[in-house]
C-alpha positions, 0 to 999 in steps of 0.5 A, spaced: 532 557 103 532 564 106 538 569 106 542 569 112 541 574 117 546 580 118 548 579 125 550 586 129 557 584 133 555 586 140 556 593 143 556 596 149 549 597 148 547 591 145 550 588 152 546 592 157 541 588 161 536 592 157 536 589 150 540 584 150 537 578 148 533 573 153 534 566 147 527 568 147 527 565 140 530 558 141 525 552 141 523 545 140 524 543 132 517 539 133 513 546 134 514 549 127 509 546 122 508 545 115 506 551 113 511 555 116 516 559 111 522 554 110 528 555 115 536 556 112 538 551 119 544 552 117 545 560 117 540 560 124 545 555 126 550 559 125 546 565 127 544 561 135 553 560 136 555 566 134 549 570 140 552 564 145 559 565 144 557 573 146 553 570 151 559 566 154 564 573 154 559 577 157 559 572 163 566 576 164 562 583 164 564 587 170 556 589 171 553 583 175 546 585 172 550 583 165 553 577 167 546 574 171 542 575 165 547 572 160 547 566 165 540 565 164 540 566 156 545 561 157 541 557 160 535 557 155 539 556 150 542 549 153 535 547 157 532 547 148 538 544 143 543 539 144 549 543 143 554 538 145 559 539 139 559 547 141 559 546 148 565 541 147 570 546 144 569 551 149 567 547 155 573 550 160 571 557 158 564 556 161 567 551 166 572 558 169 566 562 167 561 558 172 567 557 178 568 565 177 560 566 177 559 562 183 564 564 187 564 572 186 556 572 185 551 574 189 545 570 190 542 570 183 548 570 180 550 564 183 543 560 183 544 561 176 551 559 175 550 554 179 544 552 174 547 552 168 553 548 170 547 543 171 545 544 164 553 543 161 553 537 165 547 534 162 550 536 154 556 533 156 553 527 159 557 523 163 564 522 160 571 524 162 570 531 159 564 532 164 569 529 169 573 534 169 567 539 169 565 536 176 572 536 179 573 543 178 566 545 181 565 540 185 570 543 191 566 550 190 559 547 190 560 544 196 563 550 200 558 554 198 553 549 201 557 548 207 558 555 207 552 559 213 555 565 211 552 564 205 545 566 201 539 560 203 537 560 195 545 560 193 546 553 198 540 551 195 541 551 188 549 549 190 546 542 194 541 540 188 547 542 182 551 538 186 546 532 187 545 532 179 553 533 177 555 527 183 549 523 179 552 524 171 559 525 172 563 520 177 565 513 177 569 514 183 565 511 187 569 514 193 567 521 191 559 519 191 560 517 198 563 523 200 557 528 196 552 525 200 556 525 206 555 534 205 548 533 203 547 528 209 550 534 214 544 539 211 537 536 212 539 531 218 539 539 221 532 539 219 530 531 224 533 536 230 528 543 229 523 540 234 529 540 239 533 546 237 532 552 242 539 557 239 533 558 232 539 555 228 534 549 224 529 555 223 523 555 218 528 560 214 532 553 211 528 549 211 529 550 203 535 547 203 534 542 207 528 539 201 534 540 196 539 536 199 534 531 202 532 530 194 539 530 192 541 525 196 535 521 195 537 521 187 545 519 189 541 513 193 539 510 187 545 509 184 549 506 191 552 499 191 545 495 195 551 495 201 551 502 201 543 503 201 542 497 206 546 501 211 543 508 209 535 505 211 538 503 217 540 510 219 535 514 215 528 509 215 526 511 223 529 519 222 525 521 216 518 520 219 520 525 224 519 531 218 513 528 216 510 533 222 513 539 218 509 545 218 512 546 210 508 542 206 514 541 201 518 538 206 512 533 208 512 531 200 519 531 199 519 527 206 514 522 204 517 520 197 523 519 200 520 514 204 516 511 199 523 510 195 527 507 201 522 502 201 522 500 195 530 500 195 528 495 201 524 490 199 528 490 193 535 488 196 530 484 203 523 481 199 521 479 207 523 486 210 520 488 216 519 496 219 517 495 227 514 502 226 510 500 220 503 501 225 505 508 226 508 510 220 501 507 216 497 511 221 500 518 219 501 517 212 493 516 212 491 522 217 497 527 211 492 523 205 486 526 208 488 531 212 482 537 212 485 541 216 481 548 215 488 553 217 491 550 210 490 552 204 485 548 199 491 547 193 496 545 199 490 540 201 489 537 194 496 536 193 498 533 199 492 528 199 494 526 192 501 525 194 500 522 200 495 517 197 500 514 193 506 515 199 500 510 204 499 505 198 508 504 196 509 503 204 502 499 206 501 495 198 508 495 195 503 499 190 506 504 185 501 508 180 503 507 173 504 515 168 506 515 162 510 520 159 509 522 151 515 525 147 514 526 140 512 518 138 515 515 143 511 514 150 516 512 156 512 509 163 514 511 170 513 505 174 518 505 180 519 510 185 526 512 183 524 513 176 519 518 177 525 521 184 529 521 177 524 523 173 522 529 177 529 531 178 531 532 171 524 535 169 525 541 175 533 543 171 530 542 163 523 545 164 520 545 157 525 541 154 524 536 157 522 532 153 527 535 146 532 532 151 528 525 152 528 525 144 535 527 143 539 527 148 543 521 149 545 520 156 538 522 159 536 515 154 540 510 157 538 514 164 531 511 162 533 506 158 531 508 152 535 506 147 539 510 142 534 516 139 528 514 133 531 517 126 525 520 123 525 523 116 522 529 113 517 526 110 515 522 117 514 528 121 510 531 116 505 525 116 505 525 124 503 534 124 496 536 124 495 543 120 493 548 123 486 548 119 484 542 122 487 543 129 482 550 127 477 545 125 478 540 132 478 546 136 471 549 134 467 542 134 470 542 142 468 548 144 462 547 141 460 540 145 464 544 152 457 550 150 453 545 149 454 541 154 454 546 159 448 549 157 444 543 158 447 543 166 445 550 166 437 548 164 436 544 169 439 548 174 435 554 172 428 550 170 426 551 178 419 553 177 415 560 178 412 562 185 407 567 184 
């Protein structure tokens, strides 16, 4: 193995915003191939905790720039190793670092504070430690969510942060009432914008307005069937109203949340009836093949295929299967609250995503995997592809893609000659 690296303690240079280190070197295992160097996974281990714990100091740094970019190195490292044994020991040093973070911070740092306590609550999973975590937090997420005074990015981040705590940590079925409650207090501003003539509802929140929707949408679907009952009532024939909205992410977000509701519905009623369904399946359509010229064609596209799939959950109690891959295991999204879920915890992890569907337990009895595979060296190494015959497989498919596309340009060009 190779020798462990000598690791400089950090400096008052080291800690500037312009040299420090972003985690640009954490990464899936699965990514090195078999041809690479052979790693000590000990020292770099030990390498990777000491780089976190300088981190997880510099969140006290007097400089807001530092304390920032600590944060999101932070944030990398959790989003792409499951460090649940490292985080365990220093859980409410990181704990006070965020609460501090999120309530002295601008609003970068606070959408970072507010991010990585998402993450730490994603590592810990959900036991008494992370609600400890979420009782200390939870008041500050809420007031700044609450809080008109503060920054739309930092309410936002606020709003989806305690969505995702609220959905891992707590057993309290009284404290899920309450979260949703907070969130149901922000996007319902948003069925009233039409009427509002002070500008309070504006375009300009419409951002938060999207994040406490879909925070809500994932607390929805782990309420009791009474609770739920009650929440289609008050919701079902509000929610159309945003599908008019001139932000095209709220139209989406709109859309999905409706289609969840009726599933939720029809799950809990086999008989249920909607009285406007006539109205709703009319808009639905026109937003599945809206070709307004004033908009954007990728807007276009993807409200489209949105809302196709939106229009046959509500018309055909339809939902178009996806699988996702993970190493050698393959997981089928086939329900609206899965993929709700799905999406969710996909927009906090980004690339490692999949590392933690392998891996990370809590995320594996969310989506009902099981405990995670165990595979040996010498089964990994059977699975890879050597880079000479990813070279190899590379090289064939270009050449047909050439090939290909050369016979299409002949026929276009084979017009004949005028003379």
């Amino acid at each position: 193995g190779g020798q462990p690296r000598n690791v400089q303690p950090f400096s008052d240079e080291d800690a500037s915003i312009e040299t420090m280190s972003h985690c640009s070197g954490f990464s899936d295992p699965a990514s090195f191939t078999e041809d690479g160097p052979e790693v000590d996974e000990e020292a770099t281990q030990e390498d990777l905790e000491y780089k976190l714990k300088g981190f997880i100091d510099l969140t006290l740094d007097k400089s807001a720039k530092t304390r920032q970019a600590a944060l999101e190195s932070l944030k990398s490292a959790f989003s792409s190793k499951i460090l649940y044994e490292f985080i365990m020991e220093r859980r409410m040093t990181l704990t006070d670092s965020i609460e501090r973070c999120i309530k002295k911070g601008k609003s970068d740092e606070q959408c970072a504070a507010a991010g990585l306590a998402c993450l730490l609550c994603v590592q810990m999973g959900s036991g008494i430690e992370s609600e400890e975590i979420f009782k200390t937090l939870g008041p500050v997420l809420k007031k700044i969510v609450c809080d008109g005074t503060a920054s739309i990015q930092a309410r936002q981040a606020c709003a989806t942060c305690l969505g995702i705590c609220c959905f891992i940590v707590t057993d309290d079925i009284t404290e899920l009432y309450s979260t949703m409650e907070c969130l149901e207090n922000i996007f319902t501003k948003a069925y009233q914008r039409d009427r509002d003539t002070n500008g309070v509802s504006s375009t300009h929140n419409t951002v938060l307005h999207i994040s406490a929707l879909l925070a809500w949408t994932l607390l929805l679907t782990i309420c009791p069937m009474n609770e739920v009952k009650k929440k289609i009532e008050t919701h079902l024939h509000k929610l159309p109203s945003l599908l008019s909205c001139d932000d095209l992410n709220m139209r989406i977000a709109a859309g999905e949340t409706l289609a969840l509701l009726f599933e939720l519905a029809r799950e809990t009623d086999a008989d249920f009836f909607y009285e406007d369904m006539d109205l709703l399946t009319e808009k639905l359509r026109a937003l599945a093949t809206d070709g307004n010229k004033h908009r954007a064609k990728v807007d276009k596209r993807k409200q489209r295929s949105v809302f196709r799939d939106v229009l046959r959950a509500v018309e055909e109690r339809d939902f178009p299967t996806e699988m996702v891959k993970f190493g050698p295991e393959r997981m089928y999204i086939d329900c609206w609250v899965k993929k709700q879920t799905y999406e969710t915890f996909k927009e906090i992890l980004g690339s490692g995503m999949q590392y933690h569907l392998q891996s990370n337990d809590f995320l594996r009895n969310v989506f009902e995997l099981g405990p995670p595979v165990m595979l040996d060296a010498a089964t990994l190494k059977t699975m890879k592809i050597s880079r000479f015959e990813r070279h190899l497989y590379n090289s064939a498919a270009f050449k047909a893609r050439t090939k290909a596309r050369s016979k299409c340009r002949d026929k276009r060009a084979d017009v004949g000659e005028f003379f």
